[in-house]
N, C-alpha and C positions, 0 to 999 in steps of 0.2 A: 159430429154427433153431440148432441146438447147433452149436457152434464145436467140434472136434476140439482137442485138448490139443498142444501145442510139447516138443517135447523138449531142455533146454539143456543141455549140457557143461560144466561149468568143469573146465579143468583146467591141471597147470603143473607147477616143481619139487618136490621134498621140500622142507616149511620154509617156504614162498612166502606162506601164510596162508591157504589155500583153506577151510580148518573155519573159522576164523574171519570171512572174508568172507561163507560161505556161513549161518551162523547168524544176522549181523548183517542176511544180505538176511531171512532169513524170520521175523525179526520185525518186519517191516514189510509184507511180499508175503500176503496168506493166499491166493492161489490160486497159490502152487507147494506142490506135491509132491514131501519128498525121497528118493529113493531110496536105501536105504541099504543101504551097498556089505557085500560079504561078504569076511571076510580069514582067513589063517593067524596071521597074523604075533600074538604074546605081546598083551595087554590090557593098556595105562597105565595109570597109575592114577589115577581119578577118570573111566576110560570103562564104559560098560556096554554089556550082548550085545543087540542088537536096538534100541538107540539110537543110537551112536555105531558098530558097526557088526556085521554076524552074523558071529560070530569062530567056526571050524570049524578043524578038524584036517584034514590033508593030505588023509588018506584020505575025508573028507566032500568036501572038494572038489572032488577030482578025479573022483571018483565023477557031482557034477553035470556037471563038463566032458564027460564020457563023456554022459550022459543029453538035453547041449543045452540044459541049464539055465538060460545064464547069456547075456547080452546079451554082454560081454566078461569076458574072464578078463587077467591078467598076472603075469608071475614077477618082482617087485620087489625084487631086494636082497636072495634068497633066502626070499620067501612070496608067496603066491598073494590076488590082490585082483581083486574079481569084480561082477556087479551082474545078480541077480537079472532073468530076463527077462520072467516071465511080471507082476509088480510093472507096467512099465515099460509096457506096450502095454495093459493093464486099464486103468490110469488114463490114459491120453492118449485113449482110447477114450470114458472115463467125461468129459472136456471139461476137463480140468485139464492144468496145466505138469507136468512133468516134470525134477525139476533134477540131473544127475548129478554128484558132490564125485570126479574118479577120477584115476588116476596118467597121464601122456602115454600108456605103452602100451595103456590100454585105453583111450581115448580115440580113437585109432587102430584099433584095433579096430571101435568103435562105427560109425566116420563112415564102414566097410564094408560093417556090417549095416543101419544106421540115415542114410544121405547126408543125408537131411529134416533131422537134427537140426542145433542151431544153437552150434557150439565156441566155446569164449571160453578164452582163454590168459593164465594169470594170470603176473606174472610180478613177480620184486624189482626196486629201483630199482640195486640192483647186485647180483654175486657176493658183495661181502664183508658184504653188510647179509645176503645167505641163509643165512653161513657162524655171524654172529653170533646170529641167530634159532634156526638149526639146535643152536646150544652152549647158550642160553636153555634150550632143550629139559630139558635134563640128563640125557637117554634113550639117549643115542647115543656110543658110543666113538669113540677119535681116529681110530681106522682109517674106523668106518663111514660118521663127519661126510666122511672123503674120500673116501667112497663117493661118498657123495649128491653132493656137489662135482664131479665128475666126470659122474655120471650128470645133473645138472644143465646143463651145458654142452651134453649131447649134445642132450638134450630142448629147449633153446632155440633149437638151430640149427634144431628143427623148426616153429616158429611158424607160416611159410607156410602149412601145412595149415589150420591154423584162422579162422574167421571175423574175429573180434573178437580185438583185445590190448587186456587194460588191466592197468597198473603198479598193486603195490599199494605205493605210498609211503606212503598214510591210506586205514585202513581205511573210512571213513567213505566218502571220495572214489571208493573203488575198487566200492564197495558202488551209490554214487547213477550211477556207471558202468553198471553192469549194469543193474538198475534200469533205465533206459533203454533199454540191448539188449534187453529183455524186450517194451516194451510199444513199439518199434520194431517189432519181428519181429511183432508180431500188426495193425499198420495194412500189413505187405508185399501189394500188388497179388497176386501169385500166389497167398497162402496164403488171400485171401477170394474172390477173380474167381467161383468156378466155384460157392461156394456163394451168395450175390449175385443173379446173371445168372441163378438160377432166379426169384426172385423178380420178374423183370422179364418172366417169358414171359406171354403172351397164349395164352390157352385159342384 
């Protein structure tokens, strides 16, 4: 009997290492699936469109916002980051994980549309290790690093919401973390009882 697919969240501040966590998990995981988010925002370099993420122009976006397109949407720091919906419910359907890489407000979002799914809060071992990471970057002006800094505190104060926290002090550690929440969530009593308890009925 096919197992239905899990839908995981990671998500946390700018800078926190969530690409990087989330790349070192799927090369060890082969039954997630990653959802890959859709943005406005300008292309770094060394990312590509429909790899690292579907990069669209405002008016492409808002256009699917208008249509329903999208699992969640958010205005991040002045661009628009989003996650394909129809992606999202095909493969959870088809009996695979689901792993969404997204920014807090659409993670919030999600656990709207989506309660079932399972949030996990990434977060730094402090502000000044996020602030250091964030300048690492070499992307970001002084004004916007104090964006994120800012917008960083807000977003921490919201943890509550989310299931799981883990620190990512080594990525390794932060990685064999989840890893765990993964295949925790799939022995959960509730999420097997009801397919199970068929198997046990008497004609």
């Amino acid at each position: 009997m096919k197992e239905k697919g899990i839908l995981f969240i990671l998500s946390g501040p700018s800078g926190v290492g969530k690409g990087t966590v989330r790349k070192s998990l799927f090369e060890k995981d082969t039954n997630l699936k990653y959802s890959i988010s859709m943005t406005t925002r300008k292309m770094r370099e060394g990312e590509k469109d429909g790899i690292d993420y579907f990069f669209r122009t405002h008016e492409e976006f808002e256009k699917m916002i208008d249509e329903n397109k999208l699992l969640e949407h958010a205005n991040f720091v002045g661009n628009y980051y989003g996650t394909p919906r129809e992606y999202v419910e095909r493969t959870l359907e088809d009996g695979y994980d689901v792993f969404l890489e997204i920014e807090v407000q659409g993670a919030m979002q999600v656990k709207e549309n989506f309660p079932a799914g399972v949030f996990i809060f990434l977060i730094p071992p402090s502000l000044e290790e996020l602030k250091n990471r964030i300048m690492l970057r070499g992307t970001e002006t002084s004004d916007l690093i104090r964006d994120r800094l800012n917008e960083a505190k807000k977003e921490i104060e919201m943890m509550d919401a989310y299931d799981y926290i883990v620190v990512n002090d080594d990525v390794d550690h932060a990685v064999t973390k989840v890893e765990a929440i993964v295949k925790s969530e799939h022995c959960k009593r509730e999420r097997i009882a009801k397919q199970f308890k068929k198997l046990l009925e008497v004609d």
